[in-house]
VOPA-611799 format. One record per residue (C-alpha): residue in three letters; residue number from 1; x, y, z. Coordinates in Angstrom, 3 decimals. Example, Ala and Ser with C-alpha at 12.3 -4.5 7.8 and 13.67 -1.06 7.14 Angstrom:
SITE code pos        x        y        z
SITE  ala   1   12.300   -4.500    7.800
SITE  ser   2   13.670   -1.060    7.140
This chain:
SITE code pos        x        y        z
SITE  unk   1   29.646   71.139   63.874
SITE  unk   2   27.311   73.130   61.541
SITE  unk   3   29.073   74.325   58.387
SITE  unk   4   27.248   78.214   59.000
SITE  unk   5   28.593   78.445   62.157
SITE  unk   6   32.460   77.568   61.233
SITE  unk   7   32.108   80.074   58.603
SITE  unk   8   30.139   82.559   61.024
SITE  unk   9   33.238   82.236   63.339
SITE  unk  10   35.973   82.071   61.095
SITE  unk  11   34.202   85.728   59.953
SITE  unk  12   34.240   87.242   63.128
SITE  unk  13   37.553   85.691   63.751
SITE  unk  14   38.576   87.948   60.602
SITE  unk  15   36.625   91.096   61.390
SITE  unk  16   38.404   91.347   64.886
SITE  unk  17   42.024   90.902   63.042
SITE  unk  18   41.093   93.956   61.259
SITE  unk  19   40.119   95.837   63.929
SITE  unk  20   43.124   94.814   65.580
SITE  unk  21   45.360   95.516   62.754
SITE  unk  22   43.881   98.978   62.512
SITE  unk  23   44.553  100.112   65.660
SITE  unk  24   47.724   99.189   65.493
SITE  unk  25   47.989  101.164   62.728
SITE  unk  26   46.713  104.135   64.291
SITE  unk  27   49.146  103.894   67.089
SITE  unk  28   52.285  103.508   65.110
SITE  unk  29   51.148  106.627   62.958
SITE  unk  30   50.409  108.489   66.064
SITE  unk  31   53.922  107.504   67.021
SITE  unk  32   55.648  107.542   64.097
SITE  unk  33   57.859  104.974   63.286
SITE  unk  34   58.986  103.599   59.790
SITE  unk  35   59.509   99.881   61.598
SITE  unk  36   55.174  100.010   62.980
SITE  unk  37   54.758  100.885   59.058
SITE  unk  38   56.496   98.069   57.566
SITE  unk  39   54.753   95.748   60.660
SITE  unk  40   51.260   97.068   59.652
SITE  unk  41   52.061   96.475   55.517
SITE  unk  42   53.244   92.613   56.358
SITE  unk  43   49.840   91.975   58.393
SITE  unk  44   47.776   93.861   55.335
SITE  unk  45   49.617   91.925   53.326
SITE  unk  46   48.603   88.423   55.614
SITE  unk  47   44.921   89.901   56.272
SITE  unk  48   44.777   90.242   52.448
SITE  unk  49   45.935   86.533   52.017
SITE  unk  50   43.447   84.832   55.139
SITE  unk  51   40.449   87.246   53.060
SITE  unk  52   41.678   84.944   49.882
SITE  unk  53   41.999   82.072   51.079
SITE  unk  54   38.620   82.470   53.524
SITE  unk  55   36.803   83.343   50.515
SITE  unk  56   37.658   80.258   48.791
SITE  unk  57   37.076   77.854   51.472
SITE  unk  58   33.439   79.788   51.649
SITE  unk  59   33.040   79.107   47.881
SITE  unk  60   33.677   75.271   48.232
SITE  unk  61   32.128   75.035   51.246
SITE  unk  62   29.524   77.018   49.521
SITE  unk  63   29.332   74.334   46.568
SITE  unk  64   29.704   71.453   49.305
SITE  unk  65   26.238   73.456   51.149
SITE  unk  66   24.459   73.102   47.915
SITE  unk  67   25.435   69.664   46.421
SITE  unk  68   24.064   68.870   50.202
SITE  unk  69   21.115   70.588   49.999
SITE  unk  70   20.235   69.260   46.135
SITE  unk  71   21.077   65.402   47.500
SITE  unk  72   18.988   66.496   50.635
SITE  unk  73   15.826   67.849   48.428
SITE  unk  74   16.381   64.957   46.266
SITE  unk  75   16.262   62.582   49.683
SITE  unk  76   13.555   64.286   51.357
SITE  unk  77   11.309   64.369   47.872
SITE  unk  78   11.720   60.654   47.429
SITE  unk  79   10.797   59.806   50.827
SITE  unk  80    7.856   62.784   50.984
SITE  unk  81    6.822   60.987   47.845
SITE  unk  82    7.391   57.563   49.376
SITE  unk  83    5.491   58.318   52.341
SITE  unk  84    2.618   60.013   50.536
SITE  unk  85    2.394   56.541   48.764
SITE  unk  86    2.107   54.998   52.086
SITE  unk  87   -0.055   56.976   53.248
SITE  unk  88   -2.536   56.463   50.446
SITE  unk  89   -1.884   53.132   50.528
SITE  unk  90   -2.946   52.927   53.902
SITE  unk  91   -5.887   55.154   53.790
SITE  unk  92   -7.182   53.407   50.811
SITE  unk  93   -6.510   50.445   52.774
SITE  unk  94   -8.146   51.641   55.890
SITE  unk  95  -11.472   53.382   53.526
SITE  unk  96  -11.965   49.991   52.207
SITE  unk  97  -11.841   48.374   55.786
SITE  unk  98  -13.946   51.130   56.991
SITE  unk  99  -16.632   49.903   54.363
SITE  unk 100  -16.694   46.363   54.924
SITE  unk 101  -16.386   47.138   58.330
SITE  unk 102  -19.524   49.101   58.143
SITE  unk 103  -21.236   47.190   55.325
SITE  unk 104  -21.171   44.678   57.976
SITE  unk 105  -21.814   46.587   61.115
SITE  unk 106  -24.906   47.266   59.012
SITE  unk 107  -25.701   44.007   58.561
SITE  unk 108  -25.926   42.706   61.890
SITE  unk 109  -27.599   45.527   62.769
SITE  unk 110  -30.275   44.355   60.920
SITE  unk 111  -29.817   40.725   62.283
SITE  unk 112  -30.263   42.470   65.444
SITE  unk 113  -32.806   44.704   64.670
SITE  unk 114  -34.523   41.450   63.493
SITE  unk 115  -33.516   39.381   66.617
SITE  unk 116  -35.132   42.289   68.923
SITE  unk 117  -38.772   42.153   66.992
SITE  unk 118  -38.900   38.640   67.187
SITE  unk 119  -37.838   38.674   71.101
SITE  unk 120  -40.646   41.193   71.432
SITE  unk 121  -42.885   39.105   69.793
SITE  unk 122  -41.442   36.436   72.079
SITE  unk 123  -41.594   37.930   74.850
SITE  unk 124  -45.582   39.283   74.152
SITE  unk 125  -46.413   35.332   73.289
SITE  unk 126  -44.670   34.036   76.924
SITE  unk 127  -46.950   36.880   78.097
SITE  unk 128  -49.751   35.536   76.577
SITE  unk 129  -49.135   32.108   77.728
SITE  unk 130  -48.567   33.135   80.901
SITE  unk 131  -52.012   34.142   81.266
SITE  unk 132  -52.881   31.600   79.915
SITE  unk 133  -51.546   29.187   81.965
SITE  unk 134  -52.688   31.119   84.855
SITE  unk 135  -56.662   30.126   84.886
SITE  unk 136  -57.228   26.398   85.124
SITE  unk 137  -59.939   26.215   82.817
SITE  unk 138  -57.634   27.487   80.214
SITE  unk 139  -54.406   25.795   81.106
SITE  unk 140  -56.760   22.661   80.643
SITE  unk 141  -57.523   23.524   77.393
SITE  unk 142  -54.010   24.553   76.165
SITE  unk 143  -52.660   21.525   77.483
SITE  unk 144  -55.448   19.598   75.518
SITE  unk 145  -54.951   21.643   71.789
SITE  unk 146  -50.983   20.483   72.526
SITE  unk 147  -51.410   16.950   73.161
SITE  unk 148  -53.911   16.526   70.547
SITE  unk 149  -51.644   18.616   68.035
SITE  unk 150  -49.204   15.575   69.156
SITE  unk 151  -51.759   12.520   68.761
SITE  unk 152  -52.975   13.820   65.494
SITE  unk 153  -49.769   14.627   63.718
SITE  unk 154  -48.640   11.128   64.789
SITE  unk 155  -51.746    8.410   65.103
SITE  unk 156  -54.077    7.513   62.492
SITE  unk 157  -58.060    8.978   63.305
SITE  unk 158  -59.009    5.446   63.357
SITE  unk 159  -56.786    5.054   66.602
SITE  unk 160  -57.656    7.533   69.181
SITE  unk 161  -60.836    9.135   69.976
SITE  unk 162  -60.924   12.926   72.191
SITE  unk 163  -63.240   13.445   75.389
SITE  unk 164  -64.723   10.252   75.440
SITE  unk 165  -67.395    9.854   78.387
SITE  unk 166  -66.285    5.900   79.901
SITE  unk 167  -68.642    3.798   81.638
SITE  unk 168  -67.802    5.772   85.523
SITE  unk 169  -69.153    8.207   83.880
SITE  unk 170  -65.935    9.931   83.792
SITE  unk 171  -64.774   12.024   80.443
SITE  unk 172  -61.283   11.217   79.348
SITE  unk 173  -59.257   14.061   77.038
SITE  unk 174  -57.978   11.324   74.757
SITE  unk 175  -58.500    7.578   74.409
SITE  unk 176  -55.766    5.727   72.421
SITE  unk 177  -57.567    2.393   70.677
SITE  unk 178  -54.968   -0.237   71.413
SITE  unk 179  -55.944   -3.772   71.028
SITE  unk 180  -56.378   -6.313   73.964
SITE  unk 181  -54.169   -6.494   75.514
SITE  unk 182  -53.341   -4.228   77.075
SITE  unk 183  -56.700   -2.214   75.984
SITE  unk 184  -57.497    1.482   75.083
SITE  unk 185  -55.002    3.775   77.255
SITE  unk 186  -56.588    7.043   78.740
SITE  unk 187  -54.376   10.104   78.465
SITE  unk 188  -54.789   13.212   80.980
SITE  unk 189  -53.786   16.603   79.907
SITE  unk 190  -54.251   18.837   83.159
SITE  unk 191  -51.822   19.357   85.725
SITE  unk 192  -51.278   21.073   89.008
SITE  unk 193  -48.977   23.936   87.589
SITE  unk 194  -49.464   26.736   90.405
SITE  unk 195  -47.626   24.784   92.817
SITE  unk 196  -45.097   24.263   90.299
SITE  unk 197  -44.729   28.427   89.708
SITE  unk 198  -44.837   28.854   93.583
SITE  unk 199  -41.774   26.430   93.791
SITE  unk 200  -40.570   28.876   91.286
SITE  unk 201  -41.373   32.116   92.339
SITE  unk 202  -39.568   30.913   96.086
SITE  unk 203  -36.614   32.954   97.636
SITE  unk 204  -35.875   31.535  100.934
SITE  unk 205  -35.244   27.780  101.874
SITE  unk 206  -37.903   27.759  103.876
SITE  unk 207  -40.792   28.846  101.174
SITE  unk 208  -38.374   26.454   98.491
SITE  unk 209  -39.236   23.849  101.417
SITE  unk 210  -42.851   24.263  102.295
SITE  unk 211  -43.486   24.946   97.692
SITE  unk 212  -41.699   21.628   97.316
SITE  unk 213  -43.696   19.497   99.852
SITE  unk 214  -47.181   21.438   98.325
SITE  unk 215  -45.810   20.412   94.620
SITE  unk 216  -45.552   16.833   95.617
SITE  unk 217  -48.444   16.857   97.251
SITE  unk 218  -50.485   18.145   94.231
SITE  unk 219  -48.704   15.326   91.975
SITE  unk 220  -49.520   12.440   94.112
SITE  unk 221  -52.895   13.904   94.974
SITE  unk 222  -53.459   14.317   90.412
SITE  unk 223  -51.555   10.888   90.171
SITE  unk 224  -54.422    9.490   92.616
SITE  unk 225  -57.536   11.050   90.714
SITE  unk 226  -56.235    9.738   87.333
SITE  unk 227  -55.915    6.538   88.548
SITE  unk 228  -59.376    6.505   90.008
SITE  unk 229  -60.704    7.946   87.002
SITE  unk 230  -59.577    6.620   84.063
SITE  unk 231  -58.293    3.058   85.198
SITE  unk 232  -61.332    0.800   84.672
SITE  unk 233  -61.332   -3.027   84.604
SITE  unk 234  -62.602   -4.419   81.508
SITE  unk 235  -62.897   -1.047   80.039
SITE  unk 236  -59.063    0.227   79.825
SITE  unk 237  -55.807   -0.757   79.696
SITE  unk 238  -54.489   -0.883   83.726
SITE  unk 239  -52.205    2.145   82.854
SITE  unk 240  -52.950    5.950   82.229
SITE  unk 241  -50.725    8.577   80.599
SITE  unk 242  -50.612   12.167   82.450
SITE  unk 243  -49.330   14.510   79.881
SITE  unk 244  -47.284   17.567   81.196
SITE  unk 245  -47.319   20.329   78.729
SITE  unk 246  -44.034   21.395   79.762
SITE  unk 247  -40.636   20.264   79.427
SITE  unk 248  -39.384   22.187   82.268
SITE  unk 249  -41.634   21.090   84.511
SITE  unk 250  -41.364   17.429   83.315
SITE  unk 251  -37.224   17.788   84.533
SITE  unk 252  -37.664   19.378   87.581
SITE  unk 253  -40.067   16.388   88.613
SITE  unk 254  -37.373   13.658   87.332
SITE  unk 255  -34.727   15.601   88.635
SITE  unk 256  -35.692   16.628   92.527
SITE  unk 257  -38.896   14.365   92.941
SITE  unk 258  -38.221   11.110   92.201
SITE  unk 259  -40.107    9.583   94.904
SITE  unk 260  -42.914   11.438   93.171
SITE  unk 261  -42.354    9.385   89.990
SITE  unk 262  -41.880    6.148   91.669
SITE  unk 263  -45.790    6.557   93.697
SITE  unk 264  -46.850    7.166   89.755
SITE  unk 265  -45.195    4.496   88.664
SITE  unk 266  -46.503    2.004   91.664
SITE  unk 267  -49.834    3.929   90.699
SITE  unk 268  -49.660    3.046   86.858
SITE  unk 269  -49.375    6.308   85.730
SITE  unk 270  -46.911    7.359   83.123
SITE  unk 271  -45.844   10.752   83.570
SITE  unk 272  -44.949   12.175   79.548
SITE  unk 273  -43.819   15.344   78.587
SITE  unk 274  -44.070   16.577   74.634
SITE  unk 275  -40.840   14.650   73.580
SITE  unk 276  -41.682   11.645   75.718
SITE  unk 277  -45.472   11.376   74.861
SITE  unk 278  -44.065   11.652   70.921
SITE  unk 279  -42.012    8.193   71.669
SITE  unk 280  -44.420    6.564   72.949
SITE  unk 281  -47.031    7.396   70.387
SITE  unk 282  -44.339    6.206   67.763
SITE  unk 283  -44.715    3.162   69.988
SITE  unk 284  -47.724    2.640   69.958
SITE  unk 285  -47.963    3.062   66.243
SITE  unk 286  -45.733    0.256   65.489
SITE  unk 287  -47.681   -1.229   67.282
SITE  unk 288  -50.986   -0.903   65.605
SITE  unk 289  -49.261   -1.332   62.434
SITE  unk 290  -47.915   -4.972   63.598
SITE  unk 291  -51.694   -5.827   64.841
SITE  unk 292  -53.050   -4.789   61.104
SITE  unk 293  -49.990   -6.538   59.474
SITE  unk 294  -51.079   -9.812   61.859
SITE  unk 295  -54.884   -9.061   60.749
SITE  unk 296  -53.886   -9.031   56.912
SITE  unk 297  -51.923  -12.034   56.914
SITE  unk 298  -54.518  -13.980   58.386
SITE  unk 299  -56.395  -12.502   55.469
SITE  unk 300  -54.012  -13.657   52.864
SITE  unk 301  -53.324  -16.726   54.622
SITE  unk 302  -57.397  -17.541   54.039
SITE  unk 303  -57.335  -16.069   50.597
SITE  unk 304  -54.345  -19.066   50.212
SITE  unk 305  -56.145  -21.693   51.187
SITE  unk 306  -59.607  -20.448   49.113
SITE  unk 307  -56.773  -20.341   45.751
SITE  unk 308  -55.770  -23.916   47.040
SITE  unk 309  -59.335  -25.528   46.830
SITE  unk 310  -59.749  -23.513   43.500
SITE  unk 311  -56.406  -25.355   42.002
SITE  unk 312  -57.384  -28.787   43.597
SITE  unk 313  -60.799  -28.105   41.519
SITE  unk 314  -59.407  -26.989   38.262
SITE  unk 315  -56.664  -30.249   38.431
SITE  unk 316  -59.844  -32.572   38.969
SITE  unk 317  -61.915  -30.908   36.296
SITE  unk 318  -58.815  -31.379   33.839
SITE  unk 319  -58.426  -34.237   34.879
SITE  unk 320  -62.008  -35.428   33.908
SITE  unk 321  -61.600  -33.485   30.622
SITE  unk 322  -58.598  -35.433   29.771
SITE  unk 323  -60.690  -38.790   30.313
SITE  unk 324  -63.654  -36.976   27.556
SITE  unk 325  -60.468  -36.535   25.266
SITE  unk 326  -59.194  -39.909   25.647
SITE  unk 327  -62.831  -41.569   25.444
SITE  unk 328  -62.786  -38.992   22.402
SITE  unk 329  -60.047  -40.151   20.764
SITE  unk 330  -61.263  -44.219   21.474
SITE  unk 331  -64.667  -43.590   19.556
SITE  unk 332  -62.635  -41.541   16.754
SITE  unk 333  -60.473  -44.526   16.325
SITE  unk 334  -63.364  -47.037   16.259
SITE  unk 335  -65.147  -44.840   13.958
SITE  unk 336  -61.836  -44.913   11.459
SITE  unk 337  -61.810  -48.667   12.246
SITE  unk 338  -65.500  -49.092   11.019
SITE  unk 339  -64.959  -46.707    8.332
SITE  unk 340  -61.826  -48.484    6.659
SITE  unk 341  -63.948  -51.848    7.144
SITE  unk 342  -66.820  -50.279    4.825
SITE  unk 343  -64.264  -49.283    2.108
SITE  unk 344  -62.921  -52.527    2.189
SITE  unk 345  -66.284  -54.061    1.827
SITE  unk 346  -67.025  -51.943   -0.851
SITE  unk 347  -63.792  -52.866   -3.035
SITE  unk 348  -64.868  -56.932   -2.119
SITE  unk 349  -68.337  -55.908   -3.560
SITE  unk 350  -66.684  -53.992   -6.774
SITE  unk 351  -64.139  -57.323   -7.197
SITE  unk 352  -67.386  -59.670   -6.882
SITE  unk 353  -68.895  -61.543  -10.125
SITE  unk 354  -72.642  -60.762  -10.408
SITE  unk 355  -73.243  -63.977  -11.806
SITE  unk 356  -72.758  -66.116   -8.555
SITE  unk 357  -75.298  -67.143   -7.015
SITE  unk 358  -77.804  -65.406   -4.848
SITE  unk 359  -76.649  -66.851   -1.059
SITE  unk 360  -73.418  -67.544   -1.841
SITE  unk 361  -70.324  -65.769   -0.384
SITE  unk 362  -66.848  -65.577   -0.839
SITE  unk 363  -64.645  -67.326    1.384
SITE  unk 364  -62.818  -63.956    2.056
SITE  unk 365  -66.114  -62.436    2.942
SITE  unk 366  -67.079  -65.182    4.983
SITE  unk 367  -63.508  -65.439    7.473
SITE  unk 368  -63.791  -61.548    7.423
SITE  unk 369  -67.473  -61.870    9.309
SITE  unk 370  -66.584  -64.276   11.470
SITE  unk 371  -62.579  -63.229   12.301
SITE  unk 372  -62.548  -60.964   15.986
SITE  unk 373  -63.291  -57.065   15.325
SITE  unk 374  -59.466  -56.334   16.393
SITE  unk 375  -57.875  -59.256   14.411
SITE  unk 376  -60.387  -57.606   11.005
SITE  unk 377  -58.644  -54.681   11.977
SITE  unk 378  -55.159  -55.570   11.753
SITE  unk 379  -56.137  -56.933    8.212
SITE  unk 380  -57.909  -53.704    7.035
SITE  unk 381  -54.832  -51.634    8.140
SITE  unk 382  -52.933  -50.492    4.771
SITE  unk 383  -50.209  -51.687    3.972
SITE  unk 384  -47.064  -48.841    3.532
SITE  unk 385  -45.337  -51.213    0.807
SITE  unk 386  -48.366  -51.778   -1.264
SITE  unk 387  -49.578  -48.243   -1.328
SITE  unk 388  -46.394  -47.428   -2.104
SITE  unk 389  -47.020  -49.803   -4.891
């Protein structure tokens, strides 16, 4: 129970023992009596006592009210000033996450407001090509710019030629130069595309029906006319490509045609979309690089041969220069041969005595002259020992 209401009752508990007490009082004086006195001095004398000892349980329980309400101040300041922490903590908490939060809301707002221009730009180009693709004479000639952007960026010049008039009299949109065989390949770039957005633009199975059978028909019917066109004995390869500028439209015939695709094929006509005509042109360019690699080595292989015959000449001229250099070095040795036999003539005509007789020769002189060239030689050679001598 609350401590102000004990003391509020014991109070009123005390005020009506007063009252009580005085009327008693006033009774026993209206009657009298000595004995009502001595009753009304004993309760005084009690009443005087409960006041006493009432007012000291209020002062303690006045003390124990205060110590309370310091220890409950105290409480309630530390956790007003603990929550106040926490609830800085968590605003400053939540102010920061409220930036980054919006930092980045901001952010991909941007991305967004980015995103939507370009989709509007998209969405003004598919316009645009739209239209375009909706007159022939310009679906023609964006289906041309694409698949000679494609050609171009892939084939050397030297390899392909654009609108080339063949011998029918027929004008081809590109001619790739391939070797024989299989020949120069014609390429098509125009296609049938408004029975392909009627197949689209359908609702009901029966106009999905009758725009399927009129999309088929339109293939076979372009297959047909390329085939005629710009497959010519002698001229060009016996295949054509027909290029479909689309991807979409390149699926939907693969995927729900393919009796379509076989006719082409039986036909020789390679359907090719973007990615598609971009394999084969890597193809083909391997292939055109093997034919020039074959051309230069049959280049090198002749410059070979041409080196050959030049080495087979140089060994035979060295050869005959090493027979000048031998013949050289004979007529150097006959010359040293002939030149030692003059010196040794010369010391037999130094040794001679003047006063022999005219006619008369040495014996020495005489075997010399008639002694073999090679055998004189032998004898003219110096002798180590006696130069050393």
């Amino acid at each position: 129970m609350d401590l102000s209401l004990i003391v509020a009752i014991a109070a009123a508990f005390g005020l009506g023992l007063m009252l009580a007490l005085l009327l008693m009082s006033r009774r026993g004086a209206a009657a009298g009596g000595d004995p009502a006195r001595a009753d009304i001095k004993e309760v005084s004398g009690r009443l005087a006592q409960m006041a006493e000892s009432q007012a000291a349980v209020q002062a303690r329980m006045a003390e124990q009210m205060q110590a309370q309400e310091r220890a409950l101040a105290k409480a309630v300041e530390e956790r007003l000033a603990d929550f106040s922490k926490r609830v800085g903590d968590r605003l400053q908490e939540s102010a920061t996450q409220s930036h980054t939060t919006l930092t980045d809301l901001r952010e991909r707002l941007a991305v967004i407001d980015r995103a939507q221009k370009n989709i509007t730009e998209l969405s003004a180009q598919v316009v645009g090509l739209q239209d375009v693709l909706s007159n022939k004479q310009a679906r023609g000639a964006f289906g041309e710019v694409q698949m000679g952007d494609i050609v171009s960026s892939i084939l050397p010049p030297s390899a392909y030629s654009l609108q080339v008039t063949l011998s029918n009299g027929k004008r081809v949109d590109c001619l790739i130069r391939l070797p024989n065989p299989p020949g120069p390949i014609a390429i098509d770039s125009k296609f049938p595309l408004e029975s392909y957005e009627a197949l689209r633009s359908a609702r009901s199975e029966a106009e999905k029906l009758q725009a399927s059978r009129a999309f088929a028909a339109a293939v076979r019917t372009h297959v047909a006319d390329i085939a005629q066109k710009y497959i010519v004995p002698g001229e060009t390869a016996e295949s054509a490509l027909m290029f479909l500028p689309s991807e979409a439209v390149y699926a939907e015939l693969h995927a729900a045609f393919r009796g379509v695709v076989e006719d082409s094929y039986r036909a020789r006509v390679w359907i090719v979309s973007p990615t598609t005509l971009m394999a084969t042109l890597n193809t083909v360019r391997a292939v055109l690089k093997d034919v020039h690699m074959r051309e230069q080595a049959g280049v090198i292989q002749g410059e070979v041969r041409t080196i050959l015959k030049d080495v087979l000449r140089l060994d035979d001229r060295v050869a005959k220069l090493q027979r000048h250099f031998d013949q050289a070095s004979e007529d150097v040795r006959q010359i040293r041969i002939s030149t030692e036999k003059v010196a040794k003539r010369a010391e037999r005509i130094e040794e001679m005595d003047f006063e022999t007789p005219e006619g008369t020769e040495t014996q020495a002189e005489t075997q010399l002259e008639t002694q073999p060239e090679t055998q004189v030689d032998e004898q003219l050679a110096p002798q180590p020992a006696l130069e050393q001598k």
